[in-house]
C-alpha positions as a Markdown table, in Angstrom:
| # | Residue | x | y | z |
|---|---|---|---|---|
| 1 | Unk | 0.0 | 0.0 | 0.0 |
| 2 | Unk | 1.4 | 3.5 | -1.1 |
| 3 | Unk | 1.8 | 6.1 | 2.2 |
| 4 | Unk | -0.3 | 9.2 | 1.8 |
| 5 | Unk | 1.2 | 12.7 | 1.9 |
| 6 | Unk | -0.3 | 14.8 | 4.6 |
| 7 | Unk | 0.1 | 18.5 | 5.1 |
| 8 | Unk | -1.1 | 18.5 | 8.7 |
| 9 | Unk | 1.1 | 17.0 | 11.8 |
| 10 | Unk | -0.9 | 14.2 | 13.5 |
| 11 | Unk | -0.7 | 13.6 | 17.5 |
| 12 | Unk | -1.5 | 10.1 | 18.9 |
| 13 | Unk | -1.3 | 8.3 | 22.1 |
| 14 | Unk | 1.8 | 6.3 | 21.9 |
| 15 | Unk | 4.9 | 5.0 | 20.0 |
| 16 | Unk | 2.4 | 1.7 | 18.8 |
| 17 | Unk | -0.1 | 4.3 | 17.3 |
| 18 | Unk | 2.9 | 5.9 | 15.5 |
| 19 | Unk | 4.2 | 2.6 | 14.1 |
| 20 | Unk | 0.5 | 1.7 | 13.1 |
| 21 | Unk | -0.1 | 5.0 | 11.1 |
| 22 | Unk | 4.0 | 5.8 | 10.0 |
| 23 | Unk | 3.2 | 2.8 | 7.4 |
| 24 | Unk | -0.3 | 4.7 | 6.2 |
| 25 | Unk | 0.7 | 8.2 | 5.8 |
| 26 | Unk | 4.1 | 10.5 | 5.4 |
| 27 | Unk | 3.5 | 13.3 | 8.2 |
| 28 | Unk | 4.8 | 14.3 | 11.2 |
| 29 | Unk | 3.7 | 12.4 | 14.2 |
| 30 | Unk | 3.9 | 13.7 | 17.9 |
| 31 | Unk | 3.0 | 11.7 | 21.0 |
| 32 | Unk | 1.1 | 12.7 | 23.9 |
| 33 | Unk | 2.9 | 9.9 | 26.0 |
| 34 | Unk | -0.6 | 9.2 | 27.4 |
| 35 | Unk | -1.1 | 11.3 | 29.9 |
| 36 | Unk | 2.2 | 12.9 | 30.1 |
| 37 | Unk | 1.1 | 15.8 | 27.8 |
| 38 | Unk | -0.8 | 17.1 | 30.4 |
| 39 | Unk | 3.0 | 17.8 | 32.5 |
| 40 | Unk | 5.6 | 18.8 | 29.3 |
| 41 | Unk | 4.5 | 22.3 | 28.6 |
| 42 | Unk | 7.2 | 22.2 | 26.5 |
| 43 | Unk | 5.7 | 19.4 | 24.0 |
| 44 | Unk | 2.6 | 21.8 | 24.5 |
| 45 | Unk | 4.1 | 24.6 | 23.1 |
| 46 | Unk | 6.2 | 22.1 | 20.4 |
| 47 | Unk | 1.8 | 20.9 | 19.3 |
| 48 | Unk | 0.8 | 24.7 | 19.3 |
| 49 | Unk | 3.8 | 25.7 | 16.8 |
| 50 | Unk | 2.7 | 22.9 | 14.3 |
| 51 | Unk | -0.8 | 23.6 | 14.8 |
| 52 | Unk | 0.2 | 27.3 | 13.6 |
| 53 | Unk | 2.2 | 26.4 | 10.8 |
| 54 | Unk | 0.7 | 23.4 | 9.3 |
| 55 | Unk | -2.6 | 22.2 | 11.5 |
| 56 | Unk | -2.6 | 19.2 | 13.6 |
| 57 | Unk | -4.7 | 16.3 | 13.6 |
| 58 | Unk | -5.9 | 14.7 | 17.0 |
| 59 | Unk | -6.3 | 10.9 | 16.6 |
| 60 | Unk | -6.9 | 9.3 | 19.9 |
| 61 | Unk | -8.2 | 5.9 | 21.2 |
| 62 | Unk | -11.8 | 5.7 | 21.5 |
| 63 | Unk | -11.8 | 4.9 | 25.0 |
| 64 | Unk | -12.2 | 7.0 | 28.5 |
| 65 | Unk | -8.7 | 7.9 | 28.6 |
| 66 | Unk | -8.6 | 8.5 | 24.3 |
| 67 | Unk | -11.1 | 11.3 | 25.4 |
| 68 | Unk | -9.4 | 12.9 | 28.3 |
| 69 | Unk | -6.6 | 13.7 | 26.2 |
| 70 | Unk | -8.6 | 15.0 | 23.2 |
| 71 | Unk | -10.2 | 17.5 | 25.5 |
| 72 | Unk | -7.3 | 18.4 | 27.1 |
| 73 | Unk | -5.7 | 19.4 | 23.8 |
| 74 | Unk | -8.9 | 21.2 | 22.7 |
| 75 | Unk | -8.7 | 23.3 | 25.0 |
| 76 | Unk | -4.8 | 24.2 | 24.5 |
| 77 | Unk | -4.2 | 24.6 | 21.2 |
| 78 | Unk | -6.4 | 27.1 | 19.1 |
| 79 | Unk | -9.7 | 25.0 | 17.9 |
| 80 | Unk | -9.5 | 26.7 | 14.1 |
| 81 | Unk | -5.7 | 24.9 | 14.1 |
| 82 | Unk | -6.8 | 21.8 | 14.8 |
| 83 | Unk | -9.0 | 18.8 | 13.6 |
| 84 | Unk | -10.1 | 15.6 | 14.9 |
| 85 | Unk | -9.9 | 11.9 | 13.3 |
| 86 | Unk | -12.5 | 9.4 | 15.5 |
| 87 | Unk | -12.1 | 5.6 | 15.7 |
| 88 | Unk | -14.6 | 3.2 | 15.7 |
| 89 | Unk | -15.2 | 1.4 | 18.9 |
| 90 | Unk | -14.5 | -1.7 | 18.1 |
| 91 | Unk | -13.7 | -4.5 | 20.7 |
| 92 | Unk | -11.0 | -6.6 | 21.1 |
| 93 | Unk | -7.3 | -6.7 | 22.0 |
| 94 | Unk | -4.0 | -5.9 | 20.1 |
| 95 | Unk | -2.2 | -9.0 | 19.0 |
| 96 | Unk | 0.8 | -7.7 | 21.3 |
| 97 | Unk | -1.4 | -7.6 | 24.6 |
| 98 | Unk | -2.3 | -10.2 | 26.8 |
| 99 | Unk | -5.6 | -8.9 | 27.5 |
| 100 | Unk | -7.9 | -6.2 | 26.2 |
| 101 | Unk | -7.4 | -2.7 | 28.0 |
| 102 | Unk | -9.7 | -1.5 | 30.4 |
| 103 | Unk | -12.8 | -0.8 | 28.5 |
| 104 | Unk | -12.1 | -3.7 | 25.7 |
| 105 | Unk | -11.9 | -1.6 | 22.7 |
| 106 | Unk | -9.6 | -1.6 | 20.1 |
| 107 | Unk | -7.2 | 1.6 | 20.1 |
| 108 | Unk | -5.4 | 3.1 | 16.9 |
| 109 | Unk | -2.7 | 0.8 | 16.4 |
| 110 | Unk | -5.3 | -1.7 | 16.3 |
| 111 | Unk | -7.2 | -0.1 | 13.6 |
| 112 | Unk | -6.9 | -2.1 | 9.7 |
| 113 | Unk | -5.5 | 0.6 | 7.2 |
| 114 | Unk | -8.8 | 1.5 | 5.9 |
| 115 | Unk | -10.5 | 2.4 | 8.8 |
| 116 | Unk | -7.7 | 4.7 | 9.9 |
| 117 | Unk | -7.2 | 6.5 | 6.6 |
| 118 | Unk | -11.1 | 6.7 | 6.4 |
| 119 | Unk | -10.8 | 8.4 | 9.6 |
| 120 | Unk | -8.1 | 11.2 | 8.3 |
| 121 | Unk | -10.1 | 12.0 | 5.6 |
| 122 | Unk | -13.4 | 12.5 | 7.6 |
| 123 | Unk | -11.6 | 14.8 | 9.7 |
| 124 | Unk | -11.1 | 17.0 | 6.4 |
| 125 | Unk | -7.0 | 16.2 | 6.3 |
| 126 | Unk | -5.4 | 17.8 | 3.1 |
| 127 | Unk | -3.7 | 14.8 | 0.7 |
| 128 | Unk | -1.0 | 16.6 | -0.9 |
| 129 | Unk | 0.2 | 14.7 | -4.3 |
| 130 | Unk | -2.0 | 11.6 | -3.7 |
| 131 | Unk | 0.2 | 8.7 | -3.0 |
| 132 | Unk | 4.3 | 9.4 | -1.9 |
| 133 | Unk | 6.7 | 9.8 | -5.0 |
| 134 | Unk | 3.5 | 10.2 | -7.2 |
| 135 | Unk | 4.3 | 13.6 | -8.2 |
| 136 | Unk | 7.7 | 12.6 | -9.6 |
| 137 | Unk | 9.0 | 14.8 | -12.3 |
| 138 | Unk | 6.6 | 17.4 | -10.9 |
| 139 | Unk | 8.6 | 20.9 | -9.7 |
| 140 | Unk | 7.5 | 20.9 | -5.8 |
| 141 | Unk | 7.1 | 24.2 | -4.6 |
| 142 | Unk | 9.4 | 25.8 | -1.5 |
| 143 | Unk | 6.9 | 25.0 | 1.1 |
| 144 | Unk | 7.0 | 21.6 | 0.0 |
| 145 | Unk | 10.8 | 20.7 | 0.2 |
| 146 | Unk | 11.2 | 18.8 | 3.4 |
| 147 | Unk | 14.1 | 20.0 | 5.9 |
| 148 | Unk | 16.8 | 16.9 | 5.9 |
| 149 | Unk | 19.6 | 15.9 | 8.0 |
| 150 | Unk | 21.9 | 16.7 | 5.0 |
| 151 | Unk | 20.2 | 20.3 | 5.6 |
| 152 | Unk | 21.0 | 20.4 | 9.5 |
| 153 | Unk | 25.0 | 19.7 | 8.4 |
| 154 | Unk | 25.6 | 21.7 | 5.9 |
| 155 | Unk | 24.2 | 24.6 | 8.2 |
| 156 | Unk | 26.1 | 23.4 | 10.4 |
| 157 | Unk | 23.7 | 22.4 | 13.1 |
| 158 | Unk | 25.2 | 18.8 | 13.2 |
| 159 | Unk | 28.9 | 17.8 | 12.5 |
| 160 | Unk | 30.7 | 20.9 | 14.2 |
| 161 | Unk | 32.2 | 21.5 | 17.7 |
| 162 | Unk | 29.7 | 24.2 | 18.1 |
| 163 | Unk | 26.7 | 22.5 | 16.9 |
| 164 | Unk | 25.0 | 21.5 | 19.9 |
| 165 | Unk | 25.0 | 25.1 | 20.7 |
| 166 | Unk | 23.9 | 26.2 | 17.3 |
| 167 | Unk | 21.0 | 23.7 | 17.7 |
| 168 | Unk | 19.7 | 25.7 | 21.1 |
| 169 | Unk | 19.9 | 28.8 | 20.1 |
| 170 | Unk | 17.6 | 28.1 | 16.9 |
| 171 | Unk | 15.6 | 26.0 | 18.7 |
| 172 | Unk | 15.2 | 28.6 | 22.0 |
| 173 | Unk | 14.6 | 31.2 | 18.6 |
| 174 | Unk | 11.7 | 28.8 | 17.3 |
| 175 | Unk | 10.2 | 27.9 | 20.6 |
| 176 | Unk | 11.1 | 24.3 | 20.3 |
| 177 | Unk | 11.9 | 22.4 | 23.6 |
| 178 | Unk | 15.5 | 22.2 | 24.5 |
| 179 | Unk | 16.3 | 18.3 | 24.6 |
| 180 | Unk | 15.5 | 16.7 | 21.3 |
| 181 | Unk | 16.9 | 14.3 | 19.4 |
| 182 | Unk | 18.4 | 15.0 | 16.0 |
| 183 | Unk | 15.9 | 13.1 | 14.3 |
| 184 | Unk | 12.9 | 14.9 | 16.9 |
| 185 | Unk | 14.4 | 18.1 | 15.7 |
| 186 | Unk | 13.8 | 17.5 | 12.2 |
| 187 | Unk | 10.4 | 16.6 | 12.8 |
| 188 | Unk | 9.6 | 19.6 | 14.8 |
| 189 | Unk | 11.7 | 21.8 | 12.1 |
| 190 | Unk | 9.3 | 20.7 | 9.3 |
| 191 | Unk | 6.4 | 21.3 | 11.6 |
| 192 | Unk | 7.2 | 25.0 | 12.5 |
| 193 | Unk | 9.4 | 26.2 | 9.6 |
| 194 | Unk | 10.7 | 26.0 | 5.9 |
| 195 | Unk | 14.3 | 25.0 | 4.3 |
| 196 | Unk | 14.5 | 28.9 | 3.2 |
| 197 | Unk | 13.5 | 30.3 | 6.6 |
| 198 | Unk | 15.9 | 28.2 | 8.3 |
| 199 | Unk | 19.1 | 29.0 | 6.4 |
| 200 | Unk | 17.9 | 32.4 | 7.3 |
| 201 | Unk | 17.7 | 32.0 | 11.2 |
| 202 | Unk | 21.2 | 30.4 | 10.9 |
């Protein structure tokens, strides 16, 4: 099955979700750690910088704790930024668990393909190109060119004696919180900026 390109950043619950929809679409994906959002102001303000700059998609579980977090995030991050994706409830367990979670349903990473990609698409996400490499021999515009790692060392943001320091001052600049990993930044750099922008900044 060929990944979908998505313009908007997508939050889930936890790293299995991730897995589960990394295979399905090519977009940035945050984690809310469960409940841990609710203590990391920090990822708060990393979810309310994508929001701004490309809109964020809210896919939770379907369950009790699915909507605790959904609300919480509603009411953090401006509402016009944002959209929802809904699961079914569906009951069962994930092949990796021993038993069914609290409330027996299903959660995303538990989801087949087409029920999760129906999902982004009732929540109005914006397919950019159809399928991944379809636009081949198509000039992309600026906006459209993602931010590599080959990007972060010829800026000089990896590779260098300096570079950890370079790295948090642009990410202090941005807003970004100050311990991510190289490949975290790079998410978060294609969430809240642009390859042009950034060799402006450093």
């Amino acid at each position: 099955m060929d990944r979908i390109r998505i313009k908007e950043a997508l939050v889930v619950e936890g790293k299995y979700d991730k897995n589960t929809l990394s295979q399905l679409v090519d977009a940035p994906i945050f984690l809310t750690e469960g409940f841990g959002i609710f203590k990391d102001p920090e990822k708060l303000a990393l979810l309310r910088a994508a929001a701004e700059k490309r809109g964020l998609i809210v896919l939770t579980d379907s369950d009790g704790a699915g909507l605790v977090i959904r609300n919480h995030l509603k009411g953090a991050i401006d509402p016009a930024r944002v959209k929802h994706a809904y699961i079914p409830d569906v009951f069962g367990k994930e092949k990796r668990k021993a038993a069914p979670g609290k409330e027996g349903k299903l959660g995303v990473e538990g989801m087949t393909p087409a029920v999760l990609l129906q999902a982004l698409r009732n929540a109005g996400a914006t397919i950019i190109d159809g399928p991944v490499g379809a636009a081949i021999g198509r000039q992309p515009d600026a906006e459209s060119i993602e931010i590599t790692k080959t990007d972060l060392y010829e800026l000089g943001l990896t590779g260098r004696p300096d570079s950890k320091e370079r790295r948090r001052a642009l990410q202090k600049a941005l807003g970004l919180p100050e311990n991510l990993s190289t490949n975290a930044l790079l998410t978060a750099l294609n969430c809240v900026t642009t390859r042009e922008e950034l060799a402006g900044m450093v």
